[in-house]
N, CA, C and O atoms as a Tinker XYZ file with bonds, in Angstrom:
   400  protein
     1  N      0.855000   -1.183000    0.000000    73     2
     2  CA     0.000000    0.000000    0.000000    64     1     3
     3  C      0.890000    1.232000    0.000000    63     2     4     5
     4  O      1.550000    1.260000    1.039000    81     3
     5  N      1.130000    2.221000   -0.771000    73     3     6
     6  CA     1.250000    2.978000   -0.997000    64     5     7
     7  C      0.550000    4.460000   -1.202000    63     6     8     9
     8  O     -0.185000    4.700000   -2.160000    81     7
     9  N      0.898000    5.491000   -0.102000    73     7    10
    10  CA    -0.223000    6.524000   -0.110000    64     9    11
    11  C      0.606000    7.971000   -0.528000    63    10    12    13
    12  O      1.624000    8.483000   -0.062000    81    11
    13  N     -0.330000    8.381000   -1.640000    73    11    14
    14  CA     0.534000    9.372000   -2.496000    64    13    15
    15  C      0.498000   10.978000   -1.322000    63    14    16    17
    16  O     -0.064000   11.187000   -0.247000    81    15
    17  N      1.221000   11.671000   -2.038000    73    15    18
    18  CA     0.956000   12.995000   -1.411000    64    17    19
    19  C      0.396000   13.922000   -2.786000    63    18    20    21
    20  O      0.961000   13.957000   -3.878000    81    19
    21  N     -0.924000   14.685000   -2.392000    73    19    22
    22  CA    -1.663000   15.279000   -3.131000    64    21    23
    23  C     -0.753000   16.041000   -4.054000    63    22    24    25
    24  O     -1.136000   15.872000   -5.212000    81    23
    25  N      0.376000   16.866000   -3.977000    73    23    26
    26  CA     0.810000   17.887000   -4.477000    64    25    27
    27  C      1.883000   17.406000   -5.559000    63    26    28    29
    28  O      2.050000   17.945000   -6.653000    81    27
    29  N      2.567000   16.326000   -5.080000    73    27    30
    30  CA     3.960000   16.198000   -6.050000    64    29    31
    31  C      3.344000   14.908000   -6.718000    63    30    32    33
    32  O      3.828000   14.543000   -7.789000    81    31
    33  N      1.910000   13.923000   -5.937000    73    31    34
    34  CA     2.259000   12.686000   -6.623000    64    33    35
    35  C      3.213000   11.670000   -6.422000    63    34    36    37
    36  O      3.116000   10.640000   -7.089000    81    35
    37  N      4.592000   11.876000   -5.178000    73    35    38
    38  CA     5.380000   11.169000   -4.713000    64    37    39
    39  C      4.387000    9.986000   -3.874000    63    38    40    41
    40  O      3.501000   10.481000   -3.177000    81    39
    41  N      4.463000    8.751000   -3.893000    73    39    42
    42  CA     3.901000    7.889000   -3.215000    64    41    43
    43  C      4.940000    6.875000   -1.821000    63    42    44    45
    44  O      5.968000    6.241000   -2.059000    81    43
    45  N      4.381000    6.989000   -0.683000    73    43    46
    46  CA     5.338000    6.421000    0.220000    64    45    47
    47  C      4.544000    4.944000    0.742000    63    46    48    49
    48  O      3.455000    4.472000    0.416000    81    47
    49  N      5.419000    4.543000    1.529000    73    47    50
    50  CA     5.097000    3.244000    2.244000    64    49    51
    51  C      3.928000    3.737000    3.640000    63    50    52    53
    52  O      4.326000    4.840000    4.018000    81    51
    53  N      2.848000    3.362000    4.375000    73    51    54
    54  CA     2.569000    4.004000    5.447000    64    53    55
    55  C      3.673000    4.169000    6.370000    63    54    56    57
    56  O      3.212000    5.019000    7.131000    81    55
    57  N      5.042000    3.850000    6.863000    73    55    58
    58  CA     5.995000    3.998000    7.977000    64    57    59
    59  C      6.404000    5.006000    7.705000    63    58    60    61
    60  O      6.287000    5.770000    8.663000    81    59
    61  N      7.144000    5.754000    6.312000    73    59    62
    62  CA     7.168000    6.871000    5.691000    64    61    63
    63  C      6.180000    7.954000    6.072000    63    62    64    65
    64  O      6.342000    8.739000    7.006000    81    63
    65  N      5.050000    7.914000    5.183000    73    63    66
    66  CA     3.865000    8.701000    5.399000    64    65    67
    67  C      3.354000    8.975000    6.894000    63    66    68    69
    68  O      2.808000   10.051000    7.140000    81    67
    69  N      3.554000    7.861000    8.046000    73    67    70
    70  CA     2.971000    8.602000    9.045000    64    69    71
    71  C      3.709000    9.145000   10.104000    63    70    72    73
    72  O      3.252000    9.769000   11.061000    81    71
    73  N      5.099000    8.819000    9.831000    73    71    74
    74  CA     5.921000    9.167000   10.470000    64    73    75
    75  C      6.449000   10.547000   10.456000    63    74    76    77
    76  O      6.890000   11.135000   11.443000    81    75
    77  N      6.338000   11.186000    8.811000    73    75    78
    78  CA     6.244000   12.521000    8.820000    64    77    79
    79  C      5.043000   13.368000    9.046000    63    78    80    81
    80  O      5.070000   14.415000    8.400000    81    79
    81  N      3.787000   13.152000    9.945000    73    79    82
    82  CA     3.164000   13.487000   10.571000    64    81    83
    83  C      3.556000   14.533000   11.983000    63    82    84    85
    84  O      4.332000   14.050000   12.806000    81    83
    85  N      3.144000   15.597000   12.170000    73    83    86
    86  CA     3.838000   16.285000   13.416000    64    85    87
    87  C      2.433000   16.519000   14.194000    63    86    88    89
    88  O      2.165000   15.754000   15.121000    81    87
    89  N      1.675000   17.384000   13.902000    73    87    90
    90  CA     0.755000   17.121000   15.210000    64    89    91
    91  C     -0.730000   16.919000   14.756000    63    90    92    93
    92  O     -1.211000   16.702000   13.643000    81    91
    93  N     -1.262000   17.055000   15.927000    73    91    94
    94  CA    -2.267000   16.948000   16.174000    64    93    95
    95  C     -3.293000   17.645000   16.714000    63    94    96    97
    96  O     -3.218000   17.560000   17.940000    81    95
    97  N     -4.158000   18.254000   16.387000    73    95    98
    98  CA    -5.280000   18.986000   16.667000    64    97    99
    99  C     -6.644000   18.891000   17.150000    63    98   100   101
   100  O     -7.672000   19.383000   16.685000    81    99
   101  N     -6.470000   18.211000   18.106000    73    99   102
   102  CA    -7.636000   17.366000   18.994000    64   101   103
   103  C     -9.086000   18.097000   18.557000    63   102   104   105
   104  O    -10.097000   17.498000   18.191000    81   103
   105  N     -8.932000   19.435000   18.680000    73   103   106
   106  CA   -10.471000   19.911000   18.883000    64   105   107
   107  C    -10.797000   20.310000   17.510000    63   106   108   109
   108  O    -11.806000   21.000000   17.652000    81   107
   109  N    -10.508000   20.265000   16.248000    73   107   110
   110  CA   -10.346000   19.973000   14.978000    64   109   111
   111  C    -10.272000   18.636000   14.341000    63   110   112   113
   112  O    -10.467000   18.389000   13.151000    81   111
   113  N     -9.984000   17.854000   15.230000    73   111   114
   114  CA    -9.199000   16.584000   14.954000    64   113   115
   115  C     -8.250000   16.387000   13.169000    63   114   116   117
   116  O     -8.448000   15.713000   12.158000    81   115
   117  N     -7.572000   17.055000   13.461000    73   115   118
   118  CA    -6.589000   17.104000   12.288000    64   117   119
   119  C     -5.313000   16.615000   12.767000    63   118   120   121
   120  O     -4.995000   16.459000   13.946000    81   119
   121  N     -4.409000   16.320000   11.433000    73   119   122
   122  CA    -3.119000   15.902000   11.517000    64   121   123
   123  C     -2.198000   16.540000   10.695000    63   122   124   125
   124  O     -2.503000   16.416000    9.509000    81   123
   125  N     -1.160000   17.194000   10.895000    73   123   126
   126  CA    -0.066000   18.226000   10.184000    64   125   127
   127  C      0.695000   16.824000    9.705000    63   126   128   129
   128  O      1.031000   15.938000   10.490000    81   127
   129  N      0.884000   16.797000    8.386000    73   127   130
   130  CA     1.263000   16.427000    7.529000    64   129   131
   131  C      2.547000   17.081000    6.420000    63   130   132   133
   132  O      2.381000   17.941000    5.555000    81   131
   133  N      3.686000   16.443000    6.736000    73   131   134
   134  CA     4.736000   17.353000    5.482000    64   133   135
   135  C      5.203000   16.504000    4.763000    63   134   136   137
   136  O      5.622000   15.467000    5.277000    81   135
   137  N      5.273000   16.729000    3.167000    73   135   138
   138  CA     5.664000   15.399000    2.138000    64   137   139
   139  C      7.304000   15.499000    2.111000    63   138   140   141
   140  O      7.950000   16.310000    1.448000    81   139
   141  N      7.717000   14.697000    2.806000    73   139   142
   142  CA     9.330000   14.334000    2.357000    64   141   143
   143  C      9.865000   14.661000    1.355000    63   142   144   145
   144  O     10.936000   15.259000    1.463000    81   143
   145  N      9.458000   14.460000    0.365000    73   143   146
   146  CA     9.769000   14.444000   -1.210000    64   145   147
   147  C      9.713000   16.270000   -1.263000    63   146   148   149
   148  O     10.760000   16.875000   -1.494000    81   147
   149  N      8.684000   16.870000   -1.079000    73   147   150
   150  CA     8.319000   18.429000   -2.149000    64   149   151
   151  C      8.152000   19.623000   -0.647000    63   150   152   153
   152  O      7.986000   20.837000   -0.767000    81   151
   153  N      8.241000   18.935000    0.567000    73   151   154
   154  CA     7.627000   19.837000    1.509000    64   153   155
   155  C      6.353000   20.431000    1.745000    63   154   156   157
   156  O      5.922000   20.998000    2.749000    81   155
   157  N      5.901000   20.231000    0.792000    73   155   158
   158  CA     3.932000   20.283000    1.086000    64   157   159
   159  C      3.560000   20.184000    2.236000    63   158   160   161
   160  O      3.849000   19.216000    2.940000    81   159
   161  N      2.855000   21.171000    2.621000    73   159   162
   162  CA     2.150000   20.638000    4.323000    64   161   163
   163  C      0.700000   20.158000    3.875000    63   162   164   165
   164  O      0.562000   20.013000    2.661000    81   163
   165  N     -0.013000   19.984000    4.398000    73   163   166
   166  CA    -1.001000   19.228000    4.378000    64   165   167
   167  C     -2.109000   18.950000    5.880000    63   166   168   169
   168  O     -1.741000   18.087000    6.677000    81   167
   169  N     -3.400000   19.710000    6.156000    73   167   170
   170  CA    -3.566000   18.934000    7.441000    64   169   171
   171  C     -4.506000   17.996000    6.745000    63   170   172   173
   172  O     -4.824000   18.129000    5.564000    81   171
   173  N     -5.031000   16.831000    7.708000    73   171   174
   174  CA    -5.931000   15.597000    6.890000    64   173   175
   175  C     -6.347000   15.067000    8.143000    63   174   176   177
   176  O     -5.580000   15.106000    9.105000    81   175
   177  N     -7.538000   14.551000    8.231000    73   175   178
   178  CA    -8.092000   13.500000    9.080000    64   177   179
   179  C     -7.861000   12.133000    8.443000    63   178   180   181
   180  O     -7.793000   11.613000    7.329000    81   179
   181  N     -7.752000   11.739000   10.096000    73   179   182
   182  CA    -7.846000   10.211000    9.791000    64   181   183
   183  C     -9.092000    9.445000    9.778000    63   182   184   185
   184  O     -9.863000    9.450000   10.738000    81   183
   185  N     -9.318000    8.727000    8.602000    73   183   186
   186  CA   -10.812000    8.330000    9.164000    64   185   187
   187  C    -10.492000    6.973000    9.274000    63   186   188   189
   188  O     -9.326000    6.618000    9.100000    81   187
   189  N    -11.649000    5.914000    9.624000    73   187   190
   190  CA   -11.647000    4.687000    9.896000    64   189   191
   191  C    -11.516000    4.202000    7.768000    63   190   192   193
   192  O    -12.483000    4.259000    7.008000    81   191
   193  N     -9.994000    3.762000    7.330000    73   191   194
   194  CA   -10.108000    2.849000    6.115000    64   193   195
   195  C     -9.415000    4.138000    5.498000    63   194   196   197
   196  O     -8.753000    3.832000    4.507000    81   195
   197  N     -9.399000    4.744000    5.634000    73   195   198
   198  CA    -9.315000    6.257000    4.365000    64   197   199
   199  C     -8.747000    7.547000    5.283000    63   198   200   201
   200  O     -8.840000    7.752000    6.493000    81   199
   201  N     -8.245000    8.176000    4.423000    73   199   202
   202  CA    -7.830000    9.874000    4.673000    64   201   203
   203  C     -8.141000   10.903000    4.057000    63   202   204   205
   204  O     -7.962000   10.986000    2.842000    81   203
   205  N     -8.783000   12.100000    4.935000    73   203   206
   206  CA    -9.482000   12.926000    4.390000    64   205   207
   207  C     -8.653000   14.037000    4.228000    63   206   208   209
   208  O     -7.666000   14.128000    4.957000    81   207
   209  N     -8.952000   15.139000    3.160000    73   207   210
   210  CA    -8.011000   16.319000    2.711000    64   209   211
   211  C     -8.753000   17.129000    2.743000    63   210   212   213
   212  O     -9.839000   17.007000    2.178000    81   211
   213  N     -8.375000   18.320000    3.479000    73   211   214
   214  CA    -9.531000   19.392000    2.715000    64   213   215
   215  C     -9.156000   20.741000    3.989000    63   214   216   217
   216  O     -8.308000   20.712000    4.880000    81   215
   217  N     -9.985000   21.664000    3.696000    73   215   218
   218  CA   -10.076000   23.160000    4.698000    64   217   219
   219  C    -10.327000   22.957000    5.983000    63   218   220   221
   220  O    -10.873000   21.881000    6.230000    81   219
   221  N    -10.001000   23.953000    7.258000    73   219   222
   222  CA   -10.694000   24.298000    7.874000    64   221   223
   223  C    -12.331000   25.424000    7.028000    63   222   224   225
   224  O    -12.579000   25.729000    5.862000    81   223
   225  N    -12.928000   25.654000    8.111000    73   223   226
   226  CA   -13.728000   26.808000    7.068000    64   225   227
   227  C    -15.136000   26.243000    8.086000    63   226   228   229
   228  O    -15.796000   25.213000    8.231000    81   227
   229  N    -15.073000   27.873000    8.736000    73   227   230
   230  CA   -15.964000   28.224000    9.641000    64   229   231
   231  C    -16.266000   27.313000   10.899000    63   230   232   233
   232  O    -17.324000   26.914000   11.386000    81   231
   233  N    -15.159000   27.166000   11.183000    73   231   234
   234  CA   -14.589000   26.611000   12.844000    64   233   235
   235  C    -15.076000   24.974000   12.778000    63   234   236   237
   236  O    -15.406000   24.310000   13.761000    81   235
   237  N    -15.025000   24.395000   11.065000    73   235   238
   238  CA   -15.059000   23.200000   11.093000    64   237   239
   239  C    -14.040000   23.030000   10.120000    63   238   240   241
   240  O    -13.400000   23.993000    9.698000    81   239
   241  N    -13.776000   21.419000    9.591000    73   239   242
   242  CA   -13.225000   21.208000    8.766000    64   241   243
   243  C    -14.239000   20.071000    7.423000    63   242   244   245
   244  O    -14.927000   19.051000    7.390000    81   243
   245  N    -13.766000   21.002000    6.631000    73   243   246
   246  CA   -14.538000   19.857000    5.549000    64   245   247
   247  C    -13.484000   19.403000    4.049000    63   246   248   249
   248  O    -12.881000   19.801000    3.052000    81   247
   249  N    -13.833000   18.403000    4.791000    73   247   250
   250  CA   -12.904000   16.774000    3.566000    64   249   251
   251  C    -14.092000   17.193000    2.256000    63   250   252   253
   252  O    -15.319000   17.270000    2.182000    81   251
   253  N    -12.736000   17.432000    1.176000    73   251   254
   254  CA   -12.638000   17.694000   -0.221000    64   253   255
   255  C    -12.475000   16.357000   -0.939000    63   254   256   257
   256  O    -12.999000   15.862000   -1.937000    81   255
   257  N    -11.560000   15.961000   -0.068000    73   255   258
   258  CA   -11.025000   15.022000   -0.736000    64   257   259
   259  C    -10.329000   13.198000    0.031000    63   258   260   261
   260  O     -9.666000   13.183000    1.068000    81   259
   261  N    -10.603000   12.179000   -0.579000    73   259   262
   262  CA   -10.405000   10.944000    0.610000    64   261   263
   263  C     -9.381000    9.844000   -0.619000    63   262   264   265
   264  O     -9.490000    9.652000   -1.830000    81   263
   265  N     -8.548000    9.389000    0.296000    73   263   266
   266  CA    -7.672000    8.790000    0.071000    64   265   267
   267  C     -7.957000    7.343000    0.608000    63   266   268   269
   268  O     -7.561000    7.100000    1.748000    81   267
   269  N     -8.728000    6.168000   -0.231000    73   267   270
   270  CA    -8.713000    5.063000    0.503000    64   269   271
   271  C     -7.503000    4.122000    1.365000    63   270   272   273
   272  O     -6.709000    3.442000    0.715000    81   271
   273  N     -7.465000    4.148000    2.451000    73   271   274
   274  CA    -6.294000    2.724000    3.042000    64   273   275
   275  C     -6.697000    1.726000    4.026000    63   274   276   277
   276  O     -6.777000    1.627000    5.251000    81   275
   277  N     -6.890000    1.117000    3.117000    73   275   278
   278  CA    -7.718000   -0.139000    4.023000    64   277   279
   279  C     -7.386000   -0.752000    5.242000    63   278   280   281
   280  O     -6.220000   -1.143000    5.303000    81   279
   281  N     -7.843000   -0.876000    5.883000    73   279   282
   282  CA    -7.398000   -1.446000    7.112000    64   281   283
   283  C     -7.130000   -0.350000    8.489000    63   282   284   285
   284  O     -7.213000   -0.459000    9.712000    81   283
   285  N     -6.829000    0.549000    7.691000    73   283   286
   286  CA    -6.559000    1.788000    8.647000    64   285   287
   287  C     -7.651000    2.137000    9.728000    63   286   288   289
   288  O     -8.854000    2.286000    9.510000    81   287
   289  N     -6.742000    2.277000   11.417000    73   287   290
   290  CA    -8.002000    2.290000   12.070000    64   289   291
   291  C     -7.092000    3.917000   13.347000    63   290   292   293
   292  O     -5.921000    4.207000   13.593000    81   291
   293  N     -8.008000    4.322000   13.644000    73   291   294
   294  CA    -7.509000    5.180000   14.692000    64   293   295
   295  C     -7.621000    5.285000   16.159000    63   294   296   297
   296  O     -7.503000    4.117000   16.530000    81   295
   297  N     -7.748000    5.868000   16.982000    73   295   298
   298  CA    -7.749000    5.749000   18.411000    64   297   299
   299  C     -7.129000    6.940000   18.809000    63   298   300   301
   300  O     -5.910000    7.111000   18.834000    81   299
   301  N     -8.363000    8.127000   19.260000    73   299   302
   302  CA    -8.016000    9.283000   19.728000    64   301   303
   303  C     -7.896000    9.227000   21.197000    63   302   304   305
   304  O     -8.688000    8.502000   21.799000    81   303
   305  N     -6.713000   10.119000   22.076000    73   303   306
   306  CA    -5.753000    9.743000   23.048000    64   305   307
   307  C     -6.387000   11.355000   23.436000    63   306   308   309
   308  O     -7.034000   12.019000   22.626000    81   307
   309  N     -5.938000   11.956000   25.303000    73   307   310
   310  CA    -5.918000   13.463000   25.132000    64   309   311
   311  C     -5.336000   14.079000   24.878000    63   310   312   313
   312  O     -5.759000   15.235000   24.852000    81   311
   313  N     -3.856000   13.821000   24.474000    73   311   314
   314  CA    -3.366000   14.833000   23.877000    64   313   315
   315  C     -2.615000   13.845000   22.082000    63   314   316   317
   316  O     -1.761000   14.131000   21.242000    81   315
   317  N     -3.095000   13.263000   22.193000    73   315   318
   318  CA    -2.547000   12.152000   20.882000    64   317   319
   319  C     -3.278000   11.398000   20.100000    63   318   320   321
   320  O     -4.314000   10.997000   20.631000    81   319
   321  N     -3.044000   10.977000   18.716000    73   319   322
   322  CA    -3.538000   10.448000   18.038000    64   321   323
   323  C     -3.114000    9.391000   17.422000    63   322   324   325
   324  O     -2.335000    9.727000   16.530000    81   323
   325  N     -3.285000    8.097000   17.488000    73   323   326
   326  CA    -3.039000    6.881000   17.543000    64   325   327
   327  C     -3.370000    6.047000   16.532000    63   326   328   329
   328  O     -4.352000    5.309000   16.616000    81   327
   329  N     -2.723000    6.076000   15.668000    73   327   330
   330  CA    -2.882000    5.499000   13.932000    64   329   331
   331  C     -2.781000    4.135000   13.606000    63   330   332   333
   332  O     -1.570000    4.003000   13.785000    81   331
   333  N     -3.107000    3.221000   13.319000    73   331   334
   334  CA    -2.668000    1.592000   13.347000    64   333   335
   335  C     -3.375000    1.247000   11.887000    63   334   336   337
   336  O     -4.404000    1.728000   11.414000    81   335
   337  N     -2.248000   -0.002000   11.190000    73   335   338
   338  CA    -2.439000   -0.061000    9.774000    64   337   339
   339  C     -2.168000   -1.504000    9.856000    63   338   340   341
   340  O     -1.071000   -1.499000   10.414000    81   339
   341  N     -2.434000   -2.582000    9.678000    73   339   342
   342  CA    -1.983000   -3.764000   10.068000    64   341   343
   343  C     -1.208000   -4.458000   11.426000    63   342   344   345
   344  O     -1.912000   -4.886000   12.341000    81   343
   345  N      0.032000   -4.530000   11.493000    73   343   346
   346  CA     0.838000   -4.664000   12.876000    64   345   347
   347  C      1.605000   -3.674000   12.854000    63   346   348   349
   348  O      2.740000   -4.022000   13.181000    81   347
   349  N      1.509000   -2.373000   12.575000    73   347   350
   350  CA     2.321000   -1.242000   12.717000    64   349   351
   351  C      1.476000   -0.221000   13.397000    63   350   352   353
   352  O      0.285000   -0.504000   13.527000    81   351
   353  N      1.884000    0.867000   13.828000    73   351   354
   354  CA     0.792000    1.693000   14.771000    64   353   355
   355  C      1.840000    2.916000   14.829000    63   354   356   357
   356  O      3.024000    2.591000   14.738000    81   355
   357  N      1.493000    4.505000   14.993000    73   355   358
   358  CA     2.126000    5.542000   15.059000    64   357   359
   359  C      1.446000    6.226000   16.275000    63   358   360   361
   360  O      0.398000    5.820000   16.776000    81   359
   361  N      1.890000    6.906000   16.541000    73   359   362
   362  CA     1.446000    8.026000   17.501000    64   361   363
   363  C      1.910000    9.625000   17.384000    63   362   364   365
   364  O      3.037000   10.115000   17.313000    81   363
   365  N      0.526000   10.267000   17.392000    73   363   366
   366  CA     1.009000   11.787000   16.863000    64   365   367
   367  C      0.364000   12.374000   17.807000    63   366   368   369
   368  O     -0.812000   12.324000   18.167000    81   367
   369  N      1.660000   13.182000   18.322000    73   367   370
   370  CA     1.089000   13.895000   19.821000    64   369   371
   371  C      0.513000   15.041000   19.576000    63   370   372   373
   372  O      0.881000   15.417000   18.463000    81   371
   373  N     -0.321000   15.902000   20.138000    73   371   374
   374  CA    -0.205000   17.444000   20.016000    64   373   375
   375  C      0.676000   18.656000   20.563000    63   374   376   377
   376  O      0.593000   18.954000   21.754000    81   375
   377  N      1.450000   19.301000   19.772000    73   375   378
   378  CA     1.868000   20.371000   20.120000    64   377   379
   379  C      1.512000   20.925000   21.194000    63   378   380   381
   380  O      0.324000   21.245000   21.209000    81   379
   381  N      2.088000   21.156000   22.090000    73   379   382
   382  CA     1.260000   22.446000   23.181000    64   381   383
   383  C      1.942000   23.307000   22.747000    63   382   384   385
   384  O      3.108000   23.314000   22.352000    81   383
   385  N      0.404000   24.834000   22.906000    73   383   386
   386  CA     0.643000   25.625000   22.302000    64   385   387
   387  C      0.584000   26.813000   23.278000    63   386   388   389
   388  O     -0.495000   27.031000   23.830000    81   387
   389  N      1.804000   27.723000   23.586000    73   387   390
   390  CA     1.868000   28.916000   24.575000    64   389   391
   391  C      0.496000   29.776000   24.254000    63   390   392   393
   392  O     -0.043000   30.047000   23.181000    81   391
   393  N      0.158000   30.087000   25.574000    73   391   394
   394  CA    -1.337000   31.154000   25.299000    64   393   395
   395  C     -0.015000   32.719000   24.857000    63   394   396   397
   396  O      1.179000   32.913000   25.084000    81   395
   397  N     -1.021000   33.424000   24.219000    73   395   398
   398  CA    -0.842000   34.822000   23.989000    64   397   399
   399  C     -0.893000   35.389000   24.989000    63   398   400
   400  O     -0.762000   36.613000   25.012000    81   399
């Protein structure tokens, strides 16, 4: 299985792909995403089988776009997000973020 990145079309292995994952956005539930290959950021949900692409936009987010990966399952943590794809599994923490 191989999951491309929207912008360049570079396709990685999932250990690749979720590993360059940085955070996490619990109350959005998003995931910061950067393509190895082109530097593209990217945020995306994880859904149960698939990955979603798309905006924030008006204090929600709405998926444009879905990337099937089968098997893919998640498990939201409180400050982390917990990715599992067969016998492999990632964890993407959230940033804490200094108040203003």
């Amino acid at each position: 299985m191989l999951i491309p990145c929207l912008a360049c079309e570079s396709r990685f292995g999932p250990d690749e792909y979720f590993n360059a994952c940085s955070d996490y956005n619990r109350g959005l539930d998003l995931v910061s995403w950067t393509c190895p290959h082109c530097g593209n950021r990217d945020d995306l949900r994880v859904l149960p089988g698939e990955l979603g692409f798309g905006y924030p936009c008006r204090g929600r987010f709405d998926v444009h776009d879905r990337v099937r990966v089968p098997g893919l399952r998640r498990q939201r943590g409180e400050l982390r997000l917990d990715i599992s794809l067969e016998r492999s599994s990632w964890r993407v923490h959230t940033r804490l973020r200094q108040p203003a």
